[in-house]
FIMAR-636956 format. One record per residue: residue in one letter; residue number from 1; x, y negated, z of N, C-alpha, C in turn. Coordinates in nm, 2 decimals. Layout:
REM FIMAR-636956
@residuo A, num NUM, npx X, npy Y, npz Z, capx X, capy Y, capz Z, cpx X, cpy Y, cpz Z .
...
***
This chain:
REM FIMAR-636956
@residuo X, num 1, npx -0.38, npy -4.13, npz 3.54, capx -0.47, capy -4.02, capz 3.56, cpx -0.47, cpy -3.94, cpz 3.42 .
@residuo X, num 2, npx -0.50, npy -3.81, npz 3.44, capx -0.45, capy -3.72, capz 3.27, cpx -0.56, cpy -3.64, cpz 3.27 .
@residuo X, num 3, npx -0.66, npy -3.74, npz 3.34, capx -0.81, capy -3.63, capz 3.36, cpx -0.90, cpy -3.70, cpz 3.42 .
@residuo X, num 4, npx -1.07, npy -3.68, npz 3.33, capx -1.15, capy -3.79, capz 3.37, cpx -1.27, cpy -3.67, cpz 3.36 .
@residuo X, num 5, npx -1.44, npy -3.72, npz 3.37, capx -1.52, capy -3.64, capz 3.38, cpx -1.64, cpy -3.72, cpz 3.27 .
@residuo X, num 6, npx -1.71, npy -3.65, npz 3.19, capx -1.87, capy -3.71, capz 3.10, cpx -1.93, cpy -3.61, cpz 3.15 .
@residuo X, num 7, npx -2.04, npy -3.71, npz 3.19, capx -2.10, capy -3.68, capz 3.24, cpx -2.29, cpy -3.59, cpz 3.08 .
@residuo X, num 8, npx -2.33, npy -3.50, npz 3.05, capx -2.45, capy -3.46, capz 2.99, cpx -2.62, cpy -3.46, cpz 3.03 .
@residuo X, num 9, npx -2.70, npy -3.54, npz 3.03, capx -2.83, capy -3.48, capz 3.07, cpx -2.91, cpy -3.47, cpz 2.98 .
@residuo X, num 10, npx -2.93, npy -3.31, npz 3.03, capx -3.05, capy -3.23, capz 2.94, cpx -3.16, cpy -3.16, cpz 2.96 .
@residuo X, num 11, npx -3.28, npy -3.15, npz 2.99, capx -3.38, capy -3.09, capz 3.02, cpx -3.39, cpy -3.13, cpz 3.19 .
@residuo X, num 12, npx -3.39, npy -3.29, npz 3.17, capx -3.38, capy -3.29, capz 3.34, cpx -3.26, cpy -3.22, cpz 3.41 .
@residuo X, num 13, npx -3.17, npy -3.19, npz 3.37, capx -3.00, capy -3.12, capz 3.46, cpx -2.93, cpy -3.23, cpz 3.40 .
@residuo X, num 14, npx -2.83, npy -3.22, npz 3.48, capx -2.65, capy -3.29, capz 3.47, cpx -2.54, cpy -3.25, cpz 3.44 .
@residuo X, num 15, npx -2.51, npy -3.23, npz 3.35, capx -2.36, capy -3.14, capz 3.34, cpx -2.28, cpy -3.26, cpz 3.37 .
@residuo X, num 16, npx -2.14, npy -3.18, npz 3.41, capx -2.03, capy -3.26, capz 3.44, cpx -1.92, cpy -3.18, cpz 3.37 .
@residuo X, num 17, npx -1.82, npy -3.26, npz 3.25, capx -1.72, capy -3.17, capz 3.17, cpx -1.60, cpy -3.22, cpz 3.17 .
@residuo X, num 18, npx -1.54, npy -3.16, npz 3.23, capx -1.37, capy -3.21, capz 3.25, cpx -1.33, cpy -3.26, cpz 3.11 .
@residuo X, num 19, npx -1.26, npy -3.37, npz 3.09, capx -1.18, capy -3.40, capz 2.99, cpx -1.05, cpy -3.45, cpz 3.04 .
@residuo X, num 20, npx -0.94, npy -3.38, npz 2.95, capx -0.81, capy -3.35, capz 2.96, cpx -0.74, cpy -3.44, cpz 2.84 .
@residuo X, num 21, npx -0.58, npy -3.47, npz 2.89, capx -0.51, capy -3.52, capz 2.79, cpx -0.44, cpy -3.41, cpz 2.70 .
@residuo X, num 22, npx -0.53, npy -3.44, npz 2.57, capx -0.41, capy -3.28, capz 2.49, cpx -0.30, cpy -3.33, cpz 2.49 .
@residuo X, num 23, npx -0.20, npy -3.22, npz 2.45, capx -0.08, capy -3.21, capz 2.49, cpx -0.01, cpy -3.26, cpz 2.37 .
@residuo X, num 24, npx -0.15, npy -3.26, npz 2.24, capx -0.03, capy -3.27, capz 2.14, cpx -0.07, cpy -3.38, cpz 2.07 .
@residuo X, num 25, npx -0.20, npy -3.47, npz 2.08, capx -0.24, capy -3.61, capz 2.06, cpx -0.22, cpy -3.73, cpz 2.17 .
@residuo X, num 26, npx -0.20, npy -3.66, npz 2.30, capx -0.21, capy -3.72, capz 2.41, cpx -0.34, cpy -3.82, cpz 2.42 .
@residuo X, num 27, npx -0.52, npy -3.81, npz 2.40, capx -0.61, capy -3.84, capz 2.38, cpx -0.69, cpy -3.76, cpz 2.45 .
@residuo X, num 28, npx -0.76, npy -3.81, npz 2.50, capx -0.85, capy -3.76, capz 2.62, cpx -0.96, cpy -3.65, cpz 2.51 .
@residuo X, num 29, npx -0.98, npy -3.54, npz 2.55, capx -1.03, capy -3.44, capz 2.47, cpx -1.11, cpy -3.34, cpz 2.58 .
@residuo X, num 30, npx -1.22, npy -3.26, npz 2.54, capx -1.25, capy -3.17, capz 2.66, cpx -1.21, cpy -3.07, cpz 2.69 .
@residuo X, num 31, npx -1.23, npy -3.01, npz 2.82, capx -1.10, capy -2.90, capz 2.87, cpx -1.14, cpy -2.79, cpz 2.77 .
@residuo X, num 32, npx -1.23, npy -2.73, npz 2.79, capx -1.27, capy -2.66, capz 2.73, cpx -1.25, cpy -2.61, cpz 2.57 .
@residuo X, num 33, npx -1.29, npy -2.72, npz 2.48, capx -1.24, capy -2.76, capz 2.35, cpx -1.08, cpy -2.74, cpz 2.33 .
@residuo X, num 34, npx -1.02, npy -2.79, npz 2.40, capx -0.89, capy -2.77, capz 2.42, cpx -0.86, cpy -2.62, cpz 2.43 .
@residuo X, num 35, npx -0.90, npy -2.56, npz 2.57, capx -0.80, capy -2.42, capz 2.55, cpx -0.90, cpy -2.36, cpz 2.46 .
@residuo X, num 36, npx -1.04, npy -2.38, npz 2.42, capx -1.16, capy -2.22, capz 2.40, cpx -1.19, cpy -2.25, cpz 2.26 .
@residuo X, num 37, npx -1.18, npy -2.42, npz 2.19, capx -1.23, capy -2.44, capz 2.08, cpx -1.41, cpy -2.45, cpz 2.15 .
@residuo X, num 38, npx -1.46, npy -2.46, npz 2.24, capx -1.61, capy -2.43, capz 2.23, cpx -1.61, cpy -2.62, cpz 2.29 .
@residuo X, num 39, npx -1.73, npy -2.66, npz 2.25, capx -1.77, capy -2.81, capz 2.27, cpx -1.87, cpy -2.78, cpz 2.40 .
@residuo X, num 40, npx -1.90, npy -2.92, npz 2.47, capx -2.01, capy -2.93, capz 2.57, cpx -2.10, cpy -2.90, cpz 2.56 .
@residuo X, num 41, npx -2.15, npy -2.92, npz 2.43, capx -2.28, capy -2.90, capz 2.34, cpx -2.31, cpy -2.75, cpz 2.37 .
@residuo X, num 42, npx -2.21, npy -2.65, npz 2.32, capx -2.26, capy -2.54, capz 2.29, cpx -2.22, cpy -2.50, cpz 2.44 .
@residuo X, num 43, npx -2.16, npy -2.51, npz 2.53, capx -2.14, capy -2.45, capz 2.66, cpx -2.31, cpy -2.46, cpz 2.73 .
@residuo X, num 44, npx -2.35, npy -2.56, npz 2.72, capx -2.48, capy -2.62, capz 2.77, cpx -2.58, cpy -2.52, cpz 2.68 .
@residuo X, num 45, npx -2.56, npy -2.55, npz 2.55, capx -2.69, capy -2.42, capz 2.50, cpx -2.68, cpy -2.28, cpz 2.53 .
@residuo X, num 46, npx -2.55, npy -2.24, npz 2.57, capx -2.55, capy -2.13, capz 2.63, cpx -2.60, cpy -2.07, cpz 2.76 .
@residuo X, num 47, npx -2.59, npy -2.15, npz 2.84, capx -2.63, capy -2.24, capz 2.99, cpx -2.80, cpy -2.19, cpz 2.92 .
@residuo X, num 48, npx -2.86, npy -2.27, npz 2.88, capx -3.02, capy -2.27, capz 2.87, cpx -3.01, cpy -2.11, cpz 2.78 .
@residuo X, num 49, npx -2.96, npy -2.05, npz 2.69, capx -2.99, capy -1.92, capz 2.60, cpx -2.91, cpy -1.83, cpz 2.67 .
@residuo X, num 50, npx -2.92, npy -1.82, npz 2.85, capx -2.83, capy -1.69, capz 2.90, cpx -2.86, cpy -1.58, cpz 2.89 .
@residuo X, num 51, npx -2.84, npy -1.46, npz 2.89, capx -2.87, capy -1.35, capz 2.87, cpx -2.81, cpy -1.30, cpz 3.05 .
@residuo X, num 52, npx -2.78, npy -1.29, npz 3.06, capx -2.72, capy -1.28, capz 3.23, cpx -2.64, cpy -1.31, cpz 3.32 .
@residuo X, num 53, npx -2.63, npy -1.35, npz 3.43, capx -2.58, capy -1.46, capz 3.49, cpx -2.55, cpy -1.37, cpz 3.62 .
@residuo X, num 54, npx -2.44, npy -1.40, npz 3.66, capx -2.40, capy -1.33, capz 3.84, cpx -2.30, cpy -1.48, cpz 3.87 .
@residuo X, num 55, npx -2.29, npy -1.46, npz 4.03, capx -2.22, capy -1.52, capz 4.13, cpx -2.11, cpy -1.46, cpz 4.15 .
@residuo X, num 56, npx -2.00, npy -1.56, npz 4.13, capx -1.83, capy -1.44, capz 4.14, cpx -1.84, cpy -1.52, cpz 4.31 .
@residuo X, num 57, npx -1.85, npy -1.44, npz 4.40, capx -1.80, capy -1.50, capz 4.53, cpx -1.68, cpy -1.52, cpz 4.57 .
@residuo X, num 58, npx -1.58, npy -1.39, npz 4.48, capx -1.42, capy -1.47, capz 4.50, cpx -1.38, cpy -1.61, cpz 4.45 .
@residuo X, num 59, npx -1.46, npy -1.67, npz 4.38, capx -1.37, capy -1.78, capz 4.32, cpx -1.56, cpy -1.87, cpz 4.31 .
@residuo X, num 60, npx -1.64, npy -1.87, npz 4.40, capx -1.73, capy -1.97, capz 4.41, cpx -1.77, cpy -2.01, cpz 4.27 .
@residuo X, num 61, npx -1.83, npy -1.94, npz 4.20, capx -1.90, capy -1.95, capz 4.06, cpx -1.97, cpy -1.89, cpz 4.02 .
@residuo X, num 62, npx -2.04, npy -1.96, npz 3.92, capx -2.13, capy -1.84, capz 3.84, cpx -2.05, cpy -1.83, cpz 3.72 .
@residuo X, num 63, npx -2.11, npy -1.73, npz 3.69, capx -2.07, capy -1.70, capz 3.55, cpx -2.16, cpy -1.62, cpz 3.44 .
@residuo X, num 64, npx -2.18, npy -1.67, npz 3.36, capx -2.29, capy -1.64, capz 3.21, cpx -2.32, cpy -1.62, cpz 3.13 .
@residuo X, num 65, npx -2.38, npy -1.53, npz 3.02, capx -2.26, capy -1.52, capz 2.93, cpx -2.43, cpy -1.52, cpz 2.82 .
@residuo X, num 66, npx -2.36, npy -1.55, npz 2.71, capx -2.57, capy -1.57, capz 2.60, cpx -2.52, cpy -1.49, cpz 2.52 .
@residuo X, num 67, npx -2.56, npy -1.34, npz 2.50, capx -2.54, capy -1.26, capz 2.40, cpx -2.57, cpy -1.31, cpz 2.26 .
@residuo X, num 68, npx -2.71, npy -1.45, npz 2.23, capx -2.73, capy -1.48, capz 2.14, cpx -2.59, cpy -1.57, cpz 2.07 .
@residuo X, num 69, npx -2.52, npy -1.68, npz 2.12, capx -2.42, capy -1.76, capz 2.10, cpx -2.32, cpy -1.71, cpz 2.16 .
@residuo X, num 70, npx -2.27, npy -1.55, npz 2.18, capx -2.15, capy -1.50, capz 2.25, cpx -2.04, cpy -1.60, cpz 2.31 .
@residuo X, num 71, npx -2.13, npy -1.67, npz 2.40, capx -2.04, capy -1.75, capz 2.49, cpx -2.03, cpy -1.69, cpz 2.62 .
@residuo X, num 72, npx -1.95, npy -1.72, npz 2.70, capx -1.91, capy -1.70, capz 2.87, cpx -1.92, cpy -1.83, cpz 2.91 .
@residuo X, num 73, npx -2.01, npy -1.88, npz 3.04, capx -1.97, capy -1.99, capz 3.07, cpx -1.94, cpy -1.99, cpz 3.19 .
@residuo X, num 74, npx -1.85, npy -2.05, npz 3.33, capx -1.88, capy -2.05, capz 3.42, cpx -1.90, cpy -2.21, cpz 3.47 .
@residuo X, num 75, npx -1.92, npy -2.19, npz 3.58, capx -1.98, capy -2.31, capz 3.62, cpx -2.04, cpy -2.32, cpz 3.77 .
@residuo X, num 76, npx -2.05, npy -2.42, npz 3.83, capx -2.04, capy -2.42, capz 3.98, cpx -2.17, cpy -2.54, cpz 4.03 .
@residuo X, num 77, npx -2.23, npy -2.55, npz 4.12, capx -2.28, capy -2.67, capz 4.16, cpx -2.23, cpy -2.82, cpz 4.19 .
@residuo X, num 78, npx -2.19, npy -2.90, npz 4.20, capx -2.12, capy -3.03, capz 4.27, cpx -2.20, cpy -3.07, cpz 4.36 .
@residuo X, num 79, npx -2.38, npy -3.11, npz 4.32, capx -2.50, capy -3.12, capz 4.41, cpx -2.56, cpy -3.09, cpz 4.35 .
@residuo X, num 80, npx -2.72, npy -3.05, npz 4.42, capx -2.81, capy -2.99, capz 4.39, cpx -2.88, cpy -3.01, cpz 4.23 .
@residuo X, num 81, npx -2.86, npy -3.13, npz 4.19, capx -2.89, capy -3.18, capz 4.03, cpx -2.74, cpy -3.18, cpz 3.92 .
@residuo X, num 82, npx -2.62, npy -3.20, npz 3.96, capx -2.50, capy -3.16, capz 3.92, cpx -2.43, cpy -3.05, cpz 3.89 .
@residuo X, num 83, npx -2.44, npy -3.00, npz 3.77, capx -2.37, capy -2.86, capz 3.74, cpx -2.22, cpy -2.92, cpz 3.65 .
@residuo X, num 84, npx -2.14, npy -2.82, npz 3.73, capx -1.99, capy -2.89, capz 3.68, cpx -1.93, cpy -2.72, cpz 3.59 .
@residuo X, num 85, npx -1.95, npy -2.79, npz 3.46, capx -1.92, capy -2.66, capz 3.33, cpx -1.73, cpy -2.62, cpz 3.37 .
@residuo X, num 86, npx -1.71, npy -2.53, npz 3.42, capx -1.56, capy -2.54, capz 3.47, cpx -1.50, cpy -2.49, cpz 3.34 .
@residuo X, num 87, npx -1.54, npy -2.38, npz 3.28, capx -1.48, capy -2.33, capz 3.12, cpx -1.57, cpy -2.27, cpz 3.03 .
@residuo X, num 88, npx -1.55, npy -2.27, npz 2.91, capx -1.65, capy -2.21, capz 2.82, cpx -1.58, cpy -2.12, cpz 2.72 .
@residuo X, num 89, npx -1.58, npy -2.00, npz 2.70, capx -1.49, capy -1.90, capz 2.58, cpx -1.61, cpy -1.85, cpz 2.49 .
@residuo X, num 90, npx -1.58, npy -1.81, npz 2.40, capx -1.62, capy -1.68, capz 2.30, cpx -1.57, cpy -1.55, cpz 2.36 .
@residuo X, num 91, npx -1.67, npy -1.43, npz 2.36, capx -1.63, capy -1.32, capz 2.42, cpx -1.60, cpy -1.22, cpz 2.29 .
@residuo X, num 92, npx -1.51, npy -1.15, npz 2.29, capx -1.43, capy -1.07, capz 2.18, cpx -1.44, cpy -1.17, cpz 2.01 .
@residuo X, num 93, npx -1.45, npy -1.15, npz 1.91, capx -1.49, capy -1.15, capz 1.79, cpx -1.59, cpy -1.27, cpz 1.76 .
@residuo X, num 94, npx -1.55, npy -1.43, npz 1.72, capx -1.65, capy -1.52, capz 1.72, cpx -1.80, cpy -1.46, cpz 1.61 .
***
């Protein structure tokens, strides 16, 4: 398997964060981290510091973005207490 899930709980919620095998340690590392450089940590504070949030209905997601921590996060439900962080970027200029 080249992909597993940790689970975060924070303020009473559940994140769920893909972790991936990098390509170039071959060590289980998060997806995110991997392609965006951004950690769980800060995808989640962004998550609670949003500045605006919509539903992309093409592709079943939200998506978020905290003007204060210029993150994007999207992210989806799994169950009703389960939020699964699908990716986290910096938008333009960290």
């Amino acid at each position: 398997m080249d992909y597993k899930y940790e689970i975060f709980k924070i303020r009473g919620k559940k994140f769920v964060v893909k972790l991936e095998r990098n390509p170039v340690t071959k060590e289980f590392e998060y997806h995110m981290y991997i392609r965006h450089l951004i950690t769980p940590q800060q995808a989640i504070a962004a998550y609670f510091l949003k500045s605006n949030e919509v539903f992309n209905e093409k592709y079943n997601r939200y998506e978020l973005y905290s003007e204060k921590l210029n993150i994007t996060v999207y992210y989806t439900y799994l169950k009703k207490e389960y939020i699964l962080l699908i990716t986290a970027f910096y938008q333009g200029k960290e």
